[in-house]
C-alpha positions in Angstrom: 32.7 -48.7 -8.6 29.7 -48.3 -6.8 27.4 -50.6 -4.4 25.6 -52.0 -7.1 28.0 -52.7 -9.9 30.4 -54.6 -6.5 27.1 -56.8 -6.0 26.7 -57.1 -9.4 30.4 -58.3 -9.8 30.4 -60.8 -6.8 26.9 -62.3 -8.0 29.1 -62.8 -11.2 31.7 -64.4 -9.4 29.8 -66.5 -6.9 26.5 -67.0 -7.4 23.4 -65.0 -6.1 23.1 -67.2 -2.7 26.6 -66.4 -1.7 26.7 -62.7 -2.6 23.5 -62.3 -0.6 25.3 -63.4 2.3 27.3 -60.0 2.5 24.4 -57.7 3.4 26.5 -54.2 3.8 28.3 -52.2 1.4 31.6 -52.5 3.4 31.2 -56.3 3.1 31.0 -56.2 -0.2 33.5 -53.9 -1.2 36.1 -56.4 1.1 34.9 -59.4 -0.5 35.7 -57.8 -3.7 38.8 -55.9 -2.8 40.2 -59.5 -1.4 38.9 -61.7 -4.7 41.0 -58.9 -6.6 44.0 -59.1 -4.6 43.8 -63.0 -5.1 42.7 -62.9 -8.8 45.6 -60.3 -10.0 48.6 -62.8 -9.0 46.5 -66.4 -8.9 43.8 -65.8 -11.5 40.1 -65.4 -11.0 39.1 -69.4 -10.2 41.6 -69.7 -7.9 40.3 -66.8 -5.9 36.6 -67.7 -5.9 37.7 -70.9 -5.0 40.0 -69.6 -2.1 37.3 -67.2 -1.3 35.0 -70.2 -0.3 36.9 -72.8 0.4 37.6 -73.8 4.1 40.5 -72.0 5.6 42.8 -73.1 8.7 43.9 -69.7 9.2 40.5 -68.6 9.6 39.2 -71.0 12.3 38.1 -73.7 9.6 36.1 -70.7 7.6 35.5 -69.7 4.3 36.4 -66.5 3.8 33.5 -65.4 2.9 31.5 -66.3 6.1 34.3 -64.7 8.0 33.6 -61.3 5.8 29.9 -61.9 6.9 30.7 -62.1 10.1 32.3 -58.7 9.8 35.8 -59.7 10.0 36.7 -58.9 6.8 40.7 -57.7 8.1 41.1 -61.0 9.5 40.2 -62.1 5.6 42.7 -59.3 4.1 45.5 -60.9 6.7 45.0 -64.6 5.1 44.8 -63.5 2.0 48.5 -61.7 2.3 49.4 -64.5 3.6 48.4 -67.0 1.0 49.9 -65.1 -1.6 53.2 -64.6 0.1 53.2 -68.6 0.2 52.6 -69.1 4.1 51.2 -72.6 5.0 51.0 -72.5 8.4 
């Protein structure tokens, strides 16, 4: 998938004022990689909503913010964690 078709795809998912928000290709391609992940075992609401809902594994964050702020691993990390059913 290239650049364009992943911005394409998120813009789809969440609105052209959120994807803007990720400004690099690798931001992108996390964001996307991570909605996936989610989407694949939860379904594709639940994973836009996780990806910007507020999150207490990621200092009170959406997701998303945290991959704009470049810490798209930490994202990855929650994610696993979310779908292996941790709460704390």
């Amino acid at each position: 998938m290239t650049d364009a078709e992943t911005a394409a795809q998120l813009t789809a998912w969440f609105g052209p004022t959120v994807a803007r928000t990720l400004t690099t290709a690798a931001q992108r391609a996390a964001a996307h990689r991570i909605h996936r992940m989610i989407a694949d075992t939860a379904g594709g609401a639940v994973a836009t909503m996780w990806m910007v809902g507020m999150n207490p594994h990621l200092g009170d964050q959406a997701p998303f913010d945290v991959i704009a702020d470049g810490r798209g691993r930490d994202v990855e990390a929650a994610a696993r964690g979310y779908l292996n059913g941790a709460t704390t």
